[in-house]
C-alpha positions, 0 to 999 in steps of 0.5 A, spaced: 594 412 803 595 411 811 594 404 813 588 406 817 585 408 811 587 402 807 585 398 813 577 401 812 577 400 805 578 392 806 572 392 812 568 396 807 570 391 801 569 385 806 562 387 809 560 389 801 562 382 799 559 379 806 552 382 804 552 381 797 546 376 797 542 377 804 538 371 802 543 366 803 544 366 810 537 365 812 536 360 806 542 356 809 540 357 816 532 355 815 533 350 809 539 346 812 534 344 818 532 337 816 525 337 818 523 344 814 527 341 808 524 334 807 517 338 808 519 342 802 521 337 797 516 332 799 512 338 796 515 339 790 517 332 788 513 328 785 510 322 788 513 316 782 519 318 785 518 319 792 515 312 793 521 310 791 527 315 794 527 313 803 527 321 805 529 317 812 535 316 810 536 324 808 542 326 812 545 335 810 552 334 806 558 339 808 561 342 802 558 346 796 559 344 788 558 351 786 566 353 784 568 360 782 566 361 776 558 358 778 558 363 785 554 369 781 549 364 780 547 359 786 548 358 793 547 351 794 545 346 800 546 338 799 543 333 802 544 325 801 539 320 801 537 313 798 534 312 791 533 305 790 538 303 796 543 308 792 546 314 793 543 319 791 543 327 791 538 333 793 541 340 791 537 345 793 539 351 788 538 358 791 538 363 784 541 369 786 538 374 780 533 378 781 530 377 773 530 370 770 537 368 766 536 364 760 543 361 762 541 358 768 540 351 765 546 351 762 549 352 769 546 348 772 549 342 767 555 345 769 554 344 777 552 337 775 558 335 771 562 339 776 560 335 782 561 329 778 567 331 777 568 333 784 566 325 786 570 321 781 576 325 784 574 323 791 575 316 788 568 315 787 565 308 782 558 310 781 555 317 779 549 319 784 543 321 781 543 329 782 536 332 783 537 340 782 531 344 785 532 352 782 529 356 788 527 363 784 524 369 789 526 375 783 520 378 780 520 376 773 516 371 769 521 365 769 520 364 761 526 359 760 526 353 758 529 348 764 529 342 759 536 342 755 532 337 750 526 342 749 532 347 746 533 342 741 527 343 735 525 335 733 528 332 739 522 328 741 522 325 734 529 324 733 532 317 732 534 313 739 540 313 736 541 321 736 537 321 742 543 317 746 549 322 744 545 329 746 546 330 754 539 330 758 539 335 763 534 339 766 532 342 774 525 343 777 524 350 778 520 354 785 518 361 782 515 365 789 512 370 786 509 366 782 506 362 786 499 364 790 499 364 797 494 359 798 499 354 794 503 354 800 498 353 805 500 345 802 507 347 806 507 346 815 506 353 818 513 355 820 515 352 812 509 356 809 511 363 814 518 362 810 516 361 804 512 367 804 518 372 807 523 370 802 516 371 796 515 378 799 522 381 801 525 383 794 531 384 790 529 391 790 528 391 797 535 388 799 539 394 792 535 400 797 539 396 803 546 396 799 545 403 798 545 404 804 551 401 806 554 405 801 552 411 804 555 409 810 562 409 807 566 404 812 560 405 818 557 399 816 557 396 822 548 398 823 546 395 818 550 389 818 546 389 825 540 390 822 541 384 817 543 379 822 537 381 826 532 379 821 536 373 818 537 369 824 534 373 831 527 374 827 527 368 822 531 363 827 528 364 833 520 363 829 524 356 827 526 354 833 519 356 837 515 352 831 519 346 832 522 345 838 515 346 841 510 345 836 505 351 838 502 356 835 505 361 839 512 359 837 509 360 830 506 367 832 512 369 835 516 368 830 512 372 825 512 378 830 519 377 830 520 378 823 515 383 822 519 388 826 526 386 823 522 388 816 520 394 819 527 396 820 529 395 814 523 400 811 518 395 808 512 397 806 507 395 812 503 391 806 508 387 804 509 385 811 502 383 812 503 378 806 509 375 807 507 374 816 500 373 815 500 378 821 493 384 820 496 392 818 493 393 825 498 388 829 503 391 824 502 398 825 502 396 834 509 395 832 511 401 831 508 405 837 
């Protein structure tokens, strides 16, 4: 094999691996800004627990817990915050199946131990309370216990002296496609335009996508422009107008943005009217 061509088959491969799960540079990007984060867990944890957690004090921590035997399951984003005065973390869990696994509770216990494990390497004294929140955009019903303990027939009634030496781990999970579109209306707008896309745009949608890439053998170059467009040109600048300035404009914009990065990528027009909220006729002026 020429090096030329040997040359090829590593920008195909590492375009391949790049591309291998086109959510995570959107989820990193929209749920690493702190204001859209701290809107999401506000919903989703409960009130007993953020009357005592100081959502002031969260701040994005740099790094990931998620090693090489756990990168098929997750993509991860941490952010610190204080419960009771003590360190604690937020681990926004991106699942990366298109159809429920019953082992995610399993890896999730991993992910916790490891991040432990990571801490107490870095000379930590006290273990920080983890909150892992599993964010699940496949189609199929997530039927799987999240609760380690609810594996365990009779749990509830066991001694509290069995109890005491069984490991108690369990996650919160999101599950976009079941969740109806006007259980996101509690979500800000920007956050609930988000939530929507990544409830819409399928794994299916992105296996047509790696097809093409396929077909493409080594040209790969148009589509990873087509990605990068709907990653951050569309979604990004949504975000950005609806923060900085606040206005419904900003939000129609970026709705108008994602809508024609959708379309690039051949997506059914109705698809495309639930994920932005934008009318079939606003969608179809995009295509003239």
């Amino acid at each position: 094999m020429s090096k030329r061509a040997d040359g090829e088959n590593k920008s195909l491969k590492k375009q391949k691996n790049e591309v291998k799960n086109p959510h995570d540079a959107t989820f990193k990007d929209v749920m690493g800004r702190k204001e859209i984060a701290k809107d999401f867990i506000e919903k989703n944890i409960p009130k007993e627990v953020l009357d005592i957690m100081d959502l002031n004090t969260m701040e994005r921590k740099d790094g990931t817990y998620v090693g090489k035997h756990l990168e098929e399951s997750f993509t991860d984003l941490i952010y610190g915050v204080k419960i009771n005065n003590k360190e604690a973390y937020i681990s926004l869990l991106l699942e990366h199946k298109s159809s429920p696994d019953k082992y995610t509770i399993f890896q999730v216990t991993r992910y916790i131990l490891d991040a432990w494990t990571k801490l107490s390497k870095d000379n930590t004294k006290e273990l920080p309370i983890v909150i892992p929140i599993v964010f699940y955009h496949g189609k199929g019903k997530w039927n799987y216990k999240t609760d380690i303990r609810d594996l365990i027939p009779g749990y509830y009634n066991l001694p509290d002296y069995l109890k005491d030496r069984i490991p108690t781990m369990k996650h919160d999970l999101v599950d976009m496609h079941r969740s109806p579109d006007e259980e996101l209306d509690k979500y800000r707008p920007i956050v609930r335009l988000i939530l929507k896309v990544f409830k819409y745009v399928t794994q299916e949608d992105e296996d047509k996508l790696m097809k093409k890439i396929d077909q493409l053998e080594g040209k790969g170059e148009k589509i990873m422009t087509i990605l990068e467009e709907r990653e951050l040109r569309g979604i990004e600048k949504g975000i950005e107008k609806g923060i900085e300035k606040g206005i419904e404009k900003g939000i129609e914009k970026g709705k108008i943005e994602v809508a024609r990065n959708l379309l690039s990528l051949g997506l059914d027009i109705d698809k495309i009217v639930k994920a932005t909220g934008l009318s079939e006729e606003d969608i179809k002026k995009l295509l003239s």
